[in-house]
C-alpha positions as CSV (number, residue, x, y, z in Angstrom):
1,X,123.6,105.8,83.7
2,X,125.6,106.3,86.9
3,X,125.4,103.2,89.1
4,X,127.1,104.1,91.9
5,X,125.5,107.3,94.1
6,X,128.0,109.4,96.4
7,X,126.5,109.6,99.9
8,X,127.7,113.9,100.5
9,X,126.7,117.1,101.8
10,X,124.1,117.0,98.7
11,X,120.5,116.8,100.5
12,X,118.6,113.6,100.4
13,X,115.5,113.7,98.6
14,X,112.7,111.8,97.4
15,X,113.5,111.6,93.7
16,X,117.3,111.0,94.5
17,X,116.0,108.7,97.1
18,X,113.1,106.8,94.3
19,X,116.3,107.0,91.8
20,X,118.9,105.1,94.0
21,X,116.0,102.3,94.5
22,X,114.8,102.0,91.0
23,X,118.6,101.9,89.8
24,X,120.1,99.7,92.2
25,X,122.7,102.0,92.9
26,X,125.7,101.3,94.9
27,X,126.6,103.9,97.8
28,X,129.8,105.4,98.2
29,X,131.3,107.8,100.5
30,X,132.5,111.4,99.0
31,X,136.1,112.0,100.5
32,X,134.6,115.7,102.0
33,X,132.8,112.6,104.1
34,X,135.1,110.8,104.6
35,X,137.4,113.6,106.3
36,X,134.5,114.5,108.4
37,X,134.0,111.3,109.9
38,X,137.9,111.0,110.3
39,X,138.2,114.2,112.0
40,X,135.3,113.8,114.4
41,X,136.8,110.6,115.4
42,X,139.9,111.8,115.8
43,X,139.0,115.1,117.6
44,X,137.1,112.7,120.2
45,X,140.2,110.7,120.5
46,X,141.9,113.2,121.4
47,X,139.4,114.6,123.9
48,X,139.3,111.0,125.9
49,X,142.5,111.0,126.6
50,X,142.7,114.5,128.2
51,X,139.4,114.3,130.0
52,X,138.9,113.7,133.3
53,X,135.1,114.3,133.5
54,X,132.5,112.1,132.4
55,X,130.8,112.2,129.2
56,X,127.4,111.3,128.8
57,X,127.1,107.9,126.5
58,X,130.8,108.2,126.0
59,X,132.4,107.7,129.2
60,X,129.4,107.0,131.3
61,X,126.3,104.6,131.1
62,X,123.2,105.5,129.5
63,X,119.4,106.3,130.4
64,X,119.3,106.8,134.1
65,X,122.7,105.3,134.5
66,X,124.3,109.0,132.9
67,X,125.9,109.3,135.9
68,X,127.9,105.9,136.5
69,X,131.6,106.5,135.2
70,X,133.0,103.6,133.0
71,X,136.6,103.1,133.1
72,X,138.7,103.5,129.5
73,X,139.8,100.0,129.7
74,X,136.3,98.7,129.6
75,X,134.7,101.6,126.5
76,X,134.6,98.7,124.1
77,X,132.7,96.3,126.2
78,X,130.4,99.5,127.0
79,X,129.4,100.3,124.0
80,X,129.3,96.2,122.6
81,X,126.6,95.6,125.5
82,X,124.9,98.7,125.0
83,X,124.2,96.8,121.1
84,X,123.2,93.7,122.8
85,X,121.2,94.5,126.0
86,X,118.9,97.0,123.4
87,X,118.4,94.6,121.0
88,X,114.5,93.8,122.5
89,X,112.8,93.8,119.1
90,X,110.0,91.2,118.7
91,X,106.7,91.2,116.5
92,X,107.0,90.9,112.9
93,X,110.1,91.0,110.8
94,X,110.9,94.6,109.2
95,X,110.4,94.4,105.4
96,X,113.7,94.0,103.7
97,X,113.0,97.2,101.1
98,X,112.7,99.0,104.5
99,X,115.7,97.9,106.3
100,X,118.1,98.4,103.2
101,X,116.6,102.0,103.4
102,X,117.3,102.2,107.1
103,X,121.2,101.0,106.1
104,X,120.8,104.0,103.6
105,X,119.8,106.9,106.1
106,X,121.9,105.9,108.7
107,X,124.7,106.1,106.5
108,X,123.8,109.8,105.5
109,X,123.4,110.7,109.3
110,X,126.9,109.1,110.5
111,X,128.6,110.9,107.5
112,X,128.1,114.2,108.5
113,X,131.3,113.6,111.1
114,X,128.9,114.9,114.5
115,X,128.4,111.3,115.6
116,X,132.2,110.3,116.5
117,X,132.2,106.9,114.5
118,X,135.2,105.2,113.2
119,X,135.1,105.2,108.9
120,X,135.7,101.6,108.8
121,X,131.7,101.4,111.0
122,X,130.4,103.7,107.8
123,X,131.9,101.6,105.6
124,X,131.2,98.4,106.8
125,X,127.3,99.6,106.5
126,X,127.9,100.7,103.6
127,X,129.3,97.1,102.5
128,X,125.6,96.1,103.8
129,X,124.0,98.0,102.0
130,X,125.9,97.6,98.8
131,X,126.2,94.1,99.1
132,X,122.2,93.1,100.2
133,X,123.2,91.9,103.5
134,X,119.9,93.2,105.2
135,X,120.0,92.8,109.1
136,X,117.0,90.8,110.7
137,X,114.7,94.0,112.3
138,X,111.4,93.7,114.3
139,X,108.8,96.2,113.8
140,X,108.3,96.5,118.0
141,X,110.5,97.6,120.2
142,X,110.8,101.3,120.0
143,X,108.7,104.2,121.8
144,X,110.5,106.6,118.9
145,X,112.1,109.0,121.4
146,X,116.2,108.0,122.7
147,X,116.0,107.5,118.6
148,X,114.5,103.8,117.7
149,X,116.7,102.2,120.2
150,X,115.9,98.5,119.8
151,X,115.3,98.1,115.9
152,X,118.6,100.0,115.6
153,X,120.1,97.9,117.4
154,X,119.1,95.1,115.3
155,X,120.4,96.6,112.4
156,X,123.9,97.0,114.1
157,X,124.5,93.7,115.9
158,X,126.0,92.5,112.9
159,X,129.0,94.8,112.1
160,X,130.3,93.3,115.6
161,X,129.5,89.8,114.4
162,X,126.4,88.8,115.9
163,X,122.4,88.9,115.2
164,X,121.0,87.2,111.8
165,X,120.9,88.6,108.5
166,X,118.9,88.2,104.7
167,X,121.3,87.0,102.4
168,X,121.3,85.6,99.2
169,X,117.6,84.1,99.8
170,X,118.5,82.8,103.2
171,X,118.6,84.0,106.9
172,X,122.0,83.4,108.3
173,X,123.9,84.1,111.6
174,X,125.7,87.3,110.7
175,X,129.2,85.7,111.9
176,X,129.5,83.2,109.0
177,X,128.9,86.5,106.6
178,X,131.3,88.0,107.9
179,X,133.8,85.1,107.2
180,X,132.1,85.1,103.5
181,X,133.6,88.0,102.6
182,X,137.0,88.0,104.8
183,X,135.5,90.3,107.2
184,X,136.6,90.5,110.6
185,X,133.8,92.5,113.0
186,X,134.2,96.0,113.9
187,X,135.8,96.6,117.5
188,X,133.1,99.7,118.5
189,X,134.9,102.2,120.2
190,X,133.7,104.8,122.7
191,X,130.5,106.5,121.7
192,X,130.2,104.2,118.6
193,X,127.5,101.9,119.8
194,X,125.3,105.1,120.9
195,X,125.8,106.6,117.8
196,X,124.6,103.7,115.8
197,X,121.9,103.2,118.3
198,X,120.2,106.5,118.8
199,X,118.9,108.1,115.6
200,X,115.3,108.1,113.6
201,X,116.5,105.8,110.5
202,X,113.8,103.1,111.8
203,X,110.7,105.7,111.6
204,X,112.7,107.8,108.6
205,X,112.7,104.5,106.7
206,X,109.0,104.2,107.1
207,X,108.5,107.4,106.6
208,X,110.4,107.5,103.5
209,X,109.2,104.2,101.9
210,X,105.3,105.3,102.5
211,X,105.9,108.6,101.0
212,X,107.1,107.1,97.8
213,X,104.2,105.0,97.5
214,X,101.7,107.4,98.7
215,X,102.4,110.0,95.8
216,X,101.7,106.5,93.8
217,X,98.5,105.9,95.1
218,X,97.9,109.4,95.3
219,X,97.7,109.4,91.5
220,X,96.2,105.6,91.2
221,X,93.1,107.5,92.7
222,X,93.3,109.9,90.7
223,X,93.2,107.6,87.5
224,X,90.3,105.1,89.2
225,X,88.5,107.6,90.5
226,X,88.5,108.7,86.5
227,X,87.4,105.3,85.4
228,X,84.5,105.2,88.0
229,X,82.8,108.9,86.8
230,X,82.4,107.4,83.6
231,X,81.6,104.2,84.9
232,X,78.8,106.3,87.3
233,X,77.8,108.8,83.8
234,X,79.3,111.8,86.0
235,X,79.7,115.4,84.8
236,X,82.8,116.8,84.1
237,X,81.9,120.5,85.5
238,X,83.2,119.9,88.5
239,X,86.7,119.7,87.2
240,X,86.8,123.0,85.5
241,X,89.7,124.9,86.3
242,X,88.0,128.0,87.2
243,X,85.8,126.9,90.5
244,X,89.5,125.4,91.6
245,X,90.9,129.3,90.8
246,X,88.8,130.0,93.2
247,X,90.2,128.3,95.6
248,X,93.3,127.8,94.9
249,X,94.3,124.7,97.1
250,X,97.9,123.4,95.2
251,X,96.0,120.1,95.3
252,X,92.8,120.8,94.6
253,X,93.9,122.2,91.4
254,X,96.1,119.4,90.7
255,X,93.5,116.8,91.2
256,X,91.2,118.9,88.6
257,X,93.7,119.3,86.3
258,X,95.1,115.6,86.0
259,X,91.0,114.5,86.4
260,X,90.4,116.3,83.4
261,X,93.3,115.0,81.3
262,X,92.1,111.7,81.9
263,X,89.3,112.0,80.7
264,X,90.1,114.1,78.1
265,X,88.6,112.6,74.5
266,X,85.5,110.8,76.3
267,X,82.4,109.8,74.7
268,X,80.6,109.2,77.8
269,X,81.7,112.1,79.5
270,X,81.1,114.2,76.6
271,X,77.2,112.6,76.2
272,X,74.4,114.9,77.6
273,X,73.1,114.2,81.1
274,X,69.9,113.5,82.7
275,X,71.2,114.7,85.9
276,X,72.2,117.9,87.5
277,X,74.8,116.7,89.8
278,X,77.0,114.1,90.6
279,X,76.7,112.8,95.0
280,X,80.3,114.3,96.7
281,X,82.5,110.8,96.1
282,X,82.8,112.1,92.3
283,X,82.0,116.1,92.6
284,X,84.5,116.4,95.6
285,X,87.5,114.2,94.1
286,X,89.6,117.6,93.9
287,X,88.9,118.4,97.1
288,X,89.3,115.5,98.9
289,X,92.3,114.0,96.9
290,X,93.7,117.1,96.6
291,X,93.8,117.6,100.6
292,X,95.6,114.7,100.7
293,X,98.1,116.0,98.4
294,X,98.9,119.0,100.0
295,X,99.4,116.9,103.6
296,X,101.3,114.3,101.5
297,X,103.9,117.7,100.7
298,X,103.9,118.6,104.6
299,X,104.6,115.2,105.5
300,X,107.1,114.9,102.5
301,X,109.2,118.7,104.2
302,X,109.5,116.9,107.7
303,X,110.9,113.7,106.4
304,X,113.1,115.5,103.7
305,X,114.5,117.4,106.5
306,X,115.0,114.6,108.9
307,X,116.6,112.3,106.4
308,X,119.3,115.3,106.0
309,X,119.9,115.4,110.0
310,X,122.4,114.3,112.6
311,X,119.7,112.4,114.9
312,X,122.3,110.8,117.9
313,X,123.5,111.9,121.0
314,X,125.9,113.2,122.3
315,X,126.6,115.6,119.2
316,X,130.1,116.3,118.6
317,X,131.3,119.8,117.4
318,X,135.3,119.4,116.8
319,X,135.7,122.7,115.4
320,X,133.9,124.5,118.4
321,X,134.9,121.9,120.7
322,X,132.0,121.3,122.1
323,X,130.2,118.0,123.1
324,X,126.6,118.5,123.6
325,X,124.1,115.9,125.0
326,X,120.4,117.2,123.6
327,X,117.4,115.5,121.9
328,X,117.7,115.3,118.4
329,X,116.7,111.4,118.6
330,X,113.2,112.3,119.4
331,X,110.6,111.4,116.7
332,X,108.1,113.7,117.9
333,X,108.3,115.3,114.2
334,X,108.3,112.2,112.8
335,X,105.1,110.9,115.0
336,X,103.0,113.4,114.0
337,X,103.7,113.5,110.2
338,X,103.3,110.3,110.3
339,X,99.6,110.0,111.9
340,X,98.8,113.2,109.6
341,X,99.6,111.1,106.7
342,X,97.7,108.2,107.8
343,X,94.7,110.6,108.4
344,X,95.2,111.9,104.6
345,X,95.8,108.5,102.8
346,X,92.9,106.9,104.9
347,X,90.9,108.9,103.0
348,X,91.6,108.1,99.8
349,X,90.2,104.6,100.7
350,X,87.4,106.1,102.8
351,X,85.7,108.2,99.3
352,X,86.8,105.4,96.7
353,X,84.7,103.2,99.0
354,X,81.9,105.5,98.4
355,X,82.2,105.4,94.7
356,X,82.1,101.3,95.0
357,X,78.8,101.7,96.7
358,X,77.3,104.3,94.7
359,X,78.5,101.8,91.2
360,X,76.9,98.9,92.4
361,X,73.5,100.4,93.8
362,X,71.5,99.9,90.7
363,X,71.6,104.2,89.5
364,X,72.3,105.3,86.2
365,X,71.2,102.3,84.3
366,X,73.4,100.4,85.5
367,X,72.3,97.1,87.1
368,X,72.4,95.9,90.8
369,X,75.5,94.7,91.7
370,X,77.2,95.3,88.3
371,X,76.0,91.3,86.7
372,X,73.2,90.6,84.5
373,X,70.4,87.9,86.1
374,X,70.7,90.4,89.9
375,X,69.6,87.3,92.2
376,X,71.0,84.5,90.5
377,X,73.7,86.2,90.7
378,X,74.9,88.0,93.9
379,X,77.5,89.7,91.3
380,X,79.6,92.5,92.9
381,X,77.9,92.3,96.2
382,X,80.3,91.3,98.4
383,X,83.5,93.1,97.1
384,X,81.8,96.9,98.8
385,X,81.1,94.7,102.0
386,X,85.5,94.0,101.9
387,X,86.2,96.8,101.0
388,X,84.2,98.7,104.0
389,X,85.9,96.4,106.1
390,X,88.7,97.4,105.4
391,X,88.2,101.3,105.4
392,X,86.4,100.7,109.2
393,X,89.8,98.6,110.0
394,X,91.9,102.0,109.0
395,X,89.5,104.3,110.2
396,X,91.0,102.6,114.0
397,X,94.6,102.4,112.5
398,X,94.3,106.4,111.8
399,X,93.6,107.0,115.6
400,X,97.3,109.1,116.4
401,X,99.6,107.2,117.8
402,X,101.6,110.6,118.6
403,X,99.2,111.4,121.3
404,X,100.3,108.5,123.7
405,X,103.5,108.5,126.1
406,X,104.4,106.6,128.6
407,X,107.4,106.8,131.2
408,X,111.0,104.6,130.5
409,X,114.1,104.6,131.3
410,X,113.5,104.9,135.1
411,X,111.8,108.2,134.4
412,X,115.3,109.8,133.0
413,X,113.1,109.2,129.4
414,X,109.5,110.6,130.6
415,X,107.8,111.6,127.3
416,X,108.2,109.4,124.1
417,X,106.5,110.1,120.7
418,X,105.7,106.5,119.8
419,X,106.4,107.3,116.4
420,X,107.5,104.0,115.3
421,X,104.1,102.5,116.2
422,X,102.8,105.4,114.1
423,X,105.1,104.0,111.3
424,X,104.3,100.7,111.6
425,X,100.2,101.5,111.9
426,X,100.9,103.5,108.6
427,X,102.3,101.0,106.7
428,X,99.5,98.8,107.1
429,X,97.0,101.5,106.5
430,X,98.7,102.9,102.9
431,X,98.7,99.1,102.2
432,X,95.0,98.9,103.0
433,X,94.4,101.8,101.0
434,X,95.9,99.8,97.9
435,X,93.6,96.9,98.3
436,X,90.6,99.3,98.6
437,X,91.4,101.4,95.4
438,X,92.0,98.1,93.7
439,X,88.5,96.6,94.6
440,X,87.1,100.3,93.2
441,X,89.1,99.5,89.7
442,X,87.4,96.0,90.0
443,X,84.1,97.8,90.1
444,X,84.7,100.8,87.7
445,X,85.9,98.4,85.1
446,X,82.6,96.4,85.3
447,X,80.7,99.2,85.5
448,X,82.1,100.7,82.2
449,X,81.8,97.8,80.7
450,X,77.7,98.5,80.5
451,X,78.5,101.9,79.0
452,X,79.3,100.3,75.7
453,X,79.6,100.8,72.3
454,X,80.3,104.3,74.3
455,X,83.7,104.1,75.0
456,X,85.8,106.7,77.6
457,X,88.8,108.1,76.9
458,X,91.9,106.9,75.1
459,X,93.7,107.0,77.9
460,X,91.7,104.6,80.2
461,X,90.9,102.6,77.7
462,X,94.3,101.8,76.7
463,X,95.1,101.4,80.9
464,X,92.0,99.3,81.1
465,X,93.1,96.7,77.9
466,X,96.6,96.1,80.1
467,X,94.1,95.4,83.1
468,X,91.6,93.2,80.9
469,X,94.6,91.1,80.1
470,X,95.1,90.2,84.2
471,X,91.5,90.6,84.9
472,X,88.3,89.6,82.5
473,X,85.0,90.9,82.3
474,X,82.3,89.0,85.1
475,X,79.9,87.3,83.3
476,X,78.2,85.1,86.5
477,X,79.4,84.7,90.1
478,X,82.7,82.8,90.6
479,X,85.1,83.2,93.4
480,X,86.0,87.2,93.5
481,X,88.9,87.0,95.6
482,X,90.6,85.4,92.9
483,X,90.2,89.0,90.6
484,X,90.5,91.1,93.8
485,X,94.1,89.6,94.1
486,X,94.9,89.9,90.8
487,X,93.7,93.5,90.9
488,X,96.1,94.3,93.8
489,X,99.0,92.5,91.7
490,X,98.1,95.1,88.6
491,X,98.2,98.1,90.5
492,X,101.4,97.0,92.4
493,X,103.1,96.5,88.8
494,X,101.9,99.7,87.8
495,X,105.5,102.5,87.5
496,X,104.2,106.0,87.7
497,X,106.8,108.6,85.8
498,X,109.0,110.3,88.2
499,X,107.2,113.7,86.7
500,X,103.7,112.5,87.1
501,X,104.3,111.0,90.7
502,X,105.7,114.0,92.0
């Protein structure tokens, strides 16, 4: 097994990505990058000392002040205060997983040699990265549009010494980890600070690290929503392959298909039914997890794409000499994949909510609220009531956050995607999501427990013996949050196969 991955012009994706995270692989820069980043460097080297004319973010000041000229004597201080004056982040600290990927994806961007950084800035991140030193980031700050200005600078403060990092357990002043390891801070010349400073990695990171654990609980609710058909008695017409042939929705069929497998060798779904039909939280799983399937692979193109882009400004063309101030930092991509895929995985919790009702309602011989002695015993109650909560709660975080802008930057900045708060709502949705799907395998499990000496497939019963070992059978009311936690442990523990996830 390779340890070490080579950061190239090979595309980013979301298995190389999943791979380098699972492996703890070490980063490394391919010498076709490293002679990109040197040229760019030195081509812009070369152009300061023959140009006259300001340059926007290079020789000049930023935002509205574009037009203020800044003397060659003082580029270094530029650029340092640029670092310090946009560090502004507050709110909640950035999870570390999340930050080292930010370290990652900046890294990829800056190597592409259109950014005008000096190697020893790429390296020293790469140092970071490779080394855990994960810069203290807040989650507010940024309006996702001159690139996620203030959680990037965060993340840069300390290659020039200063900020906090996670280290070794502990938060430290970056200065005396930089003395650790015999490192002396990077002196940022011109452009450098902008460069590090305007770019997506902030909402890319997000993006990136939601992905990966949405195809995840894409196929958890695939596998509970399995558990509670039996657990309800349901039919397995609806799952046949030709009504999905039909309409041939990539997702739809998929759903059907791995529905189907799970199931496959059940006793209960096999028995004859007394009903005709199952209500739409069991009949329309294809549909409705497979829509979310197919959004989860347009959300996955756009972040695929972005991860694989140059996303500062200026951009820096050596070979066509050209210098070209644009808008590539703007996360206006990114904002509304983003609330797309909250939309999608909100739903995932919204119909396995359903299925908790419809298991504890008293139908299909199975008693009210899932316990024997109903009354005595409020029995599974309470746990539909939390997880309701909870899909109401998302049902406000799913409200776009792309369709709100607001003016900065003395009006120079006049429309902003506010993708990051689109991230940052996401994060805490798909999370919510997890809880929910974990109260629904709370619920299945109880419910097929009642379906005995019938017994479902091999498959879930073999996935259900791992969970009986965290979580027991209810036999009378005790304190539920207790299993509901330990529930949410099992499924986080859970590794899908790369093959299965994707």
């Amino acid at each position: 097994m390779n340890s070490t991955h080579i950061i190239s012009t090979k595309p980013l994706d979301l298995e190389i990505i999943h791979t380098i995270i699972l492996e703890q692989k070490q980063l490394k820069l391919s010498d076709e990058s490293v002679e990109k980043i040197k040229s760019c460097r030195l081509y812009l080297d070369e152009k300061l000392k023959a140009e006259t004319r300001p340059i926007y973010g290079i020789n000049t000041g930023f935002g509205s002040l574009y037009n203020v000229k800044i003397s060659k004597e003082n580029l270094t201080k530029l650029q340092e205060n640029l670092m310090m004056s946009h560090a502004c982040g507050t709110g909640d600290l950035v999870p570390n997983e999340i930050v080292k990927l930010m370290l990652l994806l900046k890294i990829q961007s800056l190597s592409y040699g259109h950014s005008g950084v000096q190697l020893q800035t790429v390296q020293r991140l790469i140092d970071f990265y490779n080394n855990d030193i994960l810069p203290l980031v807040y989650t507010q700050g940024s309006l996702g549009a001159s690139g996620d200005l203030a959680p990037l600078a965060h993340l840069s403060l300390p290659l020039i010494g200063k900020g906090k990092v996670y280290f070794k357990d502990a938060v430290l002043d970056a200065e005396d980890v930089l003395k650790h390891f015999n490192w002396q801070p990077i002196t940022l010349q011109s452009k450098e600070g902008l460069a590090l400073l305007n770019g997506t990695q902030f909402m890319s990171a997000y993006g990136t690290f939601l992905l990966l654990k949405s195809y995840k609980l894409s196929y958890l609710a695939d596998l509970i929503g399995s558990v509670s058909i039996d657990a309800f008695d349901g039919r397995i017409e609806p799952f046949n392959q030709l009504i999905h042939l039909v309409r041939p929705h990539n997702g739809q069929l998929k759903t059907a298909a791995r529905v189907s497998e799970f199931l496959e060798g059940s006793e209960i779904i096999n028995q004859e039914k007394q009903h005709v039909q199952d209500p739409y939280s069991f009949r329309c799983i294809p549909q409705v997890h497979g829509a979310t399937k197919d959004t989860i692979e347009f959300v996955r193109k756009t972040f695929v794409t972005e991860i694989n882009s140059v996303t500062d400004n200026p951009n820096i063309f050596a070979k066509e000499d050209e210098i070209i101030s644009g808008g590539n930092f703007h996360g206006q991509p990114l904002a509304l994949a983003l609330d797309y895929l909250k939309i999608a995985i909100a739903e995932l919790g919204n119909i396995s909510e359903r299925r908790v009702f419809q298991l504890v309602s008293g139908l299909r011989g199975l008693p009210a609220f899932l316990v024997d002695n109903p009354g005595l015993n409020s029995g599974f109650m309470i746990p539909q009531y939390t997880a309701a909560s909870i899909v109401s709660a998302n049902k406000q975080l799913a409200t776009p956050a792309s369709i709100d802008s607001i003016v900065s930057s003395n009006g120079q900045e006049d429309h902003v995607s506010m993708g990051a708060n689109a991230a940052t709502q996401a994060y805490t949705l798909i999370n919510n999501v997890e809880r929910v799907l974990a109260i629904e395998l709370f619920n299945a499990s109880q419910a097929l427990a009642f379906r005995s000496p019938l017994k479902s497939s091999p498959f879930i019963e073999q996935f259900l013996s791992s969970y009986r070992q965290i979580v027991p059978f209810i036999k009378e009311d005790e304190i539920l949050h207790d299993d509901i936690e330990a529930s949410i442990a099992f499924i986080k523990t859970i590794e899908v196969d790369t093959e299965e996830m994707f």
